[in-house]
N, C-alpha and C positions, 0 to 999 in steps of 0.2 A: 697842759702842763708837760716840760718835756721830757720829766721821770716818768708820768705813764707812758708816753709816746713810746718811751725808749724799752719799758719793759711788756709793751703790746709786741715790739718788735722782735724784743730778743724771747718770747715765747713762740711765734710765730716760728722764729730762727732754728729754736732750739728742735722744734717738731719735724722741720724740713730736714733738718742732721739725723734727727734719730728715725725718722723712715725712710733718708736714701740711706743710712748705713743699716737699713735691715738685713741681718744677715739670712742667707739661705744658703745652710750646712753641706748642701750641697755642693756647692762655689768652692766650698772650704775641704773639699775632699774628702770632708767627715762622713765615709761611707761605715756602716753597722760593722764595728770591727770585731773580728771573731774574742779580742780581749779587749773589754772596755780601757776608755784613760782612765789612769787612778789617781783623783783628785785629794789633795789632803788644804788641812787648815788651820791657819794659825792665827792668833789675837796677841795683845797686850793679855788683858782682863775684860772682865761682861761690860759692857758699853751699851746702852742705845744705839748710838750712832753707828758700833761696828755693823749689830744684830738687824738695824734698818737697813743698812747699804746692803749687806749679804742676800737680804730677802729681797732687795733690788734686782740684784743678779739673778738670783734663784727665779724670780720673774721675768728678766729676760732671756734667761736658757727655756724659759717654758715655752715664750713667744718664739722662740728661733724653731722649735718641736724639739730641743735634746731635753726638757724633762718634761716628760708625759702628763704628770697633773700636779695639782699645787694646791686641790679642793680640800683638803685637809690640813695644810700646813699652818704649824703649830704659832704664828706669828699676831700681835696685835700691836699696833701704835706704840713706841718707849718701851717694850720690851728689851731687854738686855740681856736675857741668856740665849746665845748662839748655838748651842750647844740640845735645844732643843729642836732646832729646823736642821742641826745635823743628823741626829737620831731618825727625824723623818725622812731624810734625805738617802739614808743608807739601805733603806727596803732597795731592792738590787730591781723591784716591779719600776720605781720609778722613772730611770732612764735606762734606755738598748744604747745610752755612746758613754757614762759616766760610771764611773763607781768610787761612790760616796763611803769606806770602811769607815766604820763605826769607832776604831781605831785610831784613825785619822785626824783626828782634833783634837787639837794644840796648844795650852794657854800659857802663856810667859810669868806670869805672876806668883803660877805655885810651883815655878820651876829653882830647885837649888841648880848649884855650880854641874854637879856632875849630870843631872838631869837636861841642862843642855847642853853640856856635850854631846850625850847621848842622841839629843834630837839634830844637833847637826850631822851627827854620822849618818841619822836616818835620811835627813833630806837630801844630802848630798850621796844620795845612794840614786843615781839616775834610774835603775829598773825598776826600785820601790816605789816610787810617784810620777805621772808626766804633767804635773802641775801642781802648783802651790798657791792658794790663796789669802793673802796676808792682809790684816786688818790692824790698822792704828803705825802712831809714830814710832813708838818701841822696837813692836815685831818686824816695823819695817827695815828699822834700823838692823837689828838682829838679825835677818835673812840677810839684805843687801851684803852686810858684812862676814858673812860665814858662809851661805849658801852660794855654790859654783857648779852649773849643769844644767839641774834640776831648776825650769822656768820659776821663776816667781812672780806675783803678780798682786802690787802693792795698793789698798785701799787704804783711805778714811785718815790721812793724815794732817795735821797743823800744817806743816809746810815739806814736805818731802823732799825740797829743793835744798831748803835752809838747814832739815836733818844729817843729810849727805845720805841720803836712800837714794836718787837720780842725780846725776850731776847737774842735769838744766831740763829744761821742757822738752829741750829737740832731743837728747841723749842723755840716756840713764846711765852711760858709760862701764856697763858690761854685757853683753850678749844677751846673759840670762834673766836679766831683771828690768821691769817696768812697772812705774806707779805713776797710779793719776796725780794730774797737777792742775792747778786750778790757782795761779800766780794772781789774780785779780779780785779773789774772792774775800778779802778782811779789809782790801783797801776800798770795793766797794760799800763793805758794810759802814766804815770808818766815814765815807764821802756822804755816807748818806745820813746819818747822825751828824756832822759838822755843818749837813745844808740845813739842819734842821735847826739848830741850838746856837752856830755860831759862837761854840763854847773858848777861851780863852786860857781855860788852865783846862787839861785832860789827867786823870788818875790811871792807875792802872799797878796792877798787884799780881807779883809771882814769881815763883823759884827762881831763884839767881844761880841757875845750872844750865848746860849750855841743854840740856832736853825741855826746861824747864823756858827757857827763853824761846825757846822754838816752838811750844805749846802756845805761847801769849803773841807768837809772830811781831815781838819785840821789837827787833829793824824794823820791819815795815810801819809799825805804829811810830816808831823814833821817827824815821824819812815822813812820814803823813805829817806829824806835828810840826818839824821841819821846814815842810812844804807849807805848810798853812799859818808860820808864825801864833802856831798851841806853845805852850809851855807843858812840857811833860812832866810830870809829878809819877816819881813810882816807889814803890816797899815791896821787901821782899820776907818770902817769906821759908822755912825749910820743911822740905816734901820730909813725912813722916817715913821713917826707917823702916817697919814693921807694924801689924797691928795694934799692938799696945802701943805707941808714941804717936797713933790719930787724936787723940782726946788732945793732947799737946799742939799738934798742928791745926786742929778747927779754932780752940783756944789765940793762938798768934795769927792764924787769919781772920778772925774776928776781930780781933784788936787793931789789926792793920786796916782795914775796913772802915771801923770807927774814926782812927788817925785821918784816913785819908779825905775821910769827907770832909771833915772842915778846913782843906786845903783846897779842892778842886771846884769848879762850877761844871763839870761831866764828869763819868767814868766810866771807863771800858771792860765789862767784866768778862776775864779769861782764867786765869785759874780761882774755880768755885766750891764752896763747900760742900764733898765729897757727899752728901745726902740732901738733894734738893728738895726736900718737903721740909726743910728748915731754914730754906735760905733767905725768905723773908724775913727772919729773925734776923741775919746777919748785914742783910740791907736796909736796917732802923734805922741806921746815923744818916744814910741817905736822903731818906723821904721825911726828917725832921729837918734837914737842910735844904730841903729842895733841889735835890742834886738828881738829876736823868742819868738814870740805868741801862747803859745797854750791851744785849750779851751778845759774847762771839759765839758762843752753840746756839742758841737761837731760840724756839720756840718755848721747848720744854723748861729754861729756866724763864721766858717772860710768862709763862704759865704758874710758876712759882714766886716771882715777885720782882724779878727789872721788867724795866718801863716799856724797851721794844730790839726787835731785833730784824736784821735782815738774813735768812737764813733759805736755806734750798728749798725749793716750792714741794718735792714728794722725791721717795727713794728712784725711782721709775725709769727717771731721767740716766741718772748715773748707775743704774742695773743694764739698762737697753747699752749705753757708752762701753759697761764693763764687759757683758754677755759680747757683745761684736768681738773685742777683745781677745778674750778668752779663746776664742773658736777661732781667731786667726790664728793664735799660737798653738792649738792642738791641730790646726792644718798644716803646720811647720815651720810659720814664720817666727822669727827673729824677736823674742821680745822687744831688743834695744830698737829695733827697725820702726817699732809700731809709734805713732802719735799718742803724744799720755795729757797735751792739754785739753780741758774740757773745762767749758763752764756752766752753771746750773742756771735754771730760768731762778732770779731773786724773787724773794717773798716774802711780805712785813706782818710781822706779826705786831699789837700791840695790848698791855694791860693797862682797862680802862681806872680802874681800881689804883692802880700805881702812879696814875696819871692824875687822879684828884688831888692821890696825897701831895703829890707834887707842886700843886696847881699849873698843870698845863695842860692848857687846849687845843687840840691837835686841829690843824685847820681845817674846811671843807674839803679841799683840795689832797690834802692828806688822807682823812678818811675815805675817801672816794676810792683810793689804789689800795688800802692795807688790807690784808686778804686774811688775819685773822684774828678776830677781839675777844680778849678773858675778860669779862667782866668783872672777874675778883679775884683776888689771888689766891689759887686754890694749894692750901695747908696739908 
């Protein structure tokens, strides 16, 4: 088949990239400097995805030797608070090249107006930090736009190209700032659910704000459907203001969800009910219509109830890409200088349970590559 073929290769590929670019600290003039770099950290809010990529890094700074042990770090699978592997991070025992203040972490969500002001004066204070490591489309946004100096260094975004965090792949279009980009990564996922379903009407649900479109990689799914003669079907829907007006926005995404099923024969799910141990609840109208589920985060919701996903094989991949990173730029180099595309080895995950209610049966050939099966949708 020549989707395994292709994904036997591009793991082979990805392995040959991340041990010639092993880095040795040494190369990088990272000699024990009499004052560590002083690393700080910013997010949107608690995320899996930020909390996994982070501990990616965090295990490639180990492999490179700049942090000494990781035998204790506070991390398990879908964790989401960051803010615990920073804690760990900050014992001053852990790395002779870093230093992790305890201080140093960042979260955009419980920030009012003047509270980031405050924090740009801080970042943009060059002696205060010689690095900044920024997590989500938000903070990227946020740094890109306000921080001048002081490196930044952009993870875990929707589209950071489509944000205006980087200007393009080859140039992030300031000195200071570079984020990973990964331009191939929803339209692989999208190629690979279209070869599957051959779907003719495509769904797809979410904020009709230009952050809110750049979360659902919105173009790119318009150009896919486009390209393939889909008919796009979408609703939107409005990102909740504040605490008290979530019960309102789960309420209208739910209901948009409903609407949309008995329109479409697929759906792309990108923006999702913000507590995924009820999202099988909100994918009913789905699996009465027989309509395939599939998510753009990937695993963690086809473990709670869409059909399947293609999503990054483990954090590992993109910690070793970022660690390189990171230590060229505490060696001196140039953020804007450094290469930010990168692509993950792809990985299918699928829910066997979601796939009855549906009635579909995934081929021989299909089960043979998908690398990880819920048996049920776990509530």
């Amino acid at each position: 088949m020549n989707y395994m073929y292709r994904k036997i290769f591009s793991i082979i590929s990805i392995f040959l990239l991340i041990f010639s670019n092993t880095v040795n600290f040494a190369e990088q003039n990272l000699q024990v400097p009499k004052e560590k770099f002083k690393i700080a950290y910013l997010e949107n809010d608690p995320y899996f995805n930020y909390t996994g990529t982070f501990y990616g890094i965090i295990r490639g700074l180990y492999k490179d030797g700049i942090v000494n042990t990781i035998d204790d770090i506070p991390y398990s699978e879908g964790d989401d608070d960051s803010s615990e592997i920073w804690n760990y991070l900050s014992n001053p025992k852990i790395s002779d090249y870093l230093d992790f203040n305890k201080d140093a972490f960042y979260q955009l969500y419980n920030m009012n107006e003047k509270a980031q002001e405050e924090l740009i004066d801080t970042l943009n204070n060059t002696s205060k930090y010689d690095l900044v490591i920024v997590l989500g489309t938000r903070a990227g946004k946020f740094a890109s736009a306000n921080i001048n100096g002081t490196p930044i260094m952009v993870f875990s975004t929707s589209n950071a190209i489509g944000a205006g965090i980087t200007a393009s792949s080859e140039d992030s279009g300031k000195d200071n700032i570079w984020a990973h980009v990964d331009t191939k990564r929803y339209l692989r996922q999208l190629n690979v659910f279209y070869d599957l379903f051959k779907f003719k009407t495509l769904g797809i649900v979410f904020e009709n704000t230009e952050s809110g479109r750049v979360q659902a990689s919105y173009d790119l799914v318009k150009e896919f459907a486009k390209s393939n003669n889909v008919k796009l079907i979408e609703k939107h829907v409005s990102e909740p203001i504040n605490p008290e007006d979530q019960l309102r926005y789960d309420q209208e995404l739910k209901k948009a969800y409903k609407e949309i099923a008995n329109e479409v024969d697929a759906f792309y799910l990108t923006t999702g009910a913000r507590d995924t141990n009820v999202l099988y609840d909100y994918l009913e109208e789905f699996y009465n219509n027989k309509i395939p589920v599939f998510s753009q985060v990937g695993s963690r919701e086809v473990k709670k109830g869409a059909l399947m996903s293609v999503y990054r094989f483990n954090y590992d991949e993109i910690g070793y890409f970022g660690a390189d990173r990171i230590l060229k730029v505490l060696g001196g180099e140039l953020p804007r200088k450094l290469g930010q595309e990168f692509g993950e080895t792809p990985s299918i995950s699928i829910n066997i349970e979601v796939a009855k209610k549906i009635d579909y049966k995934p081929s021989l050939e299909l089960l043979l590559i998908i690398d990880t099966f819920y048996k049920t949708i776990i509530k």
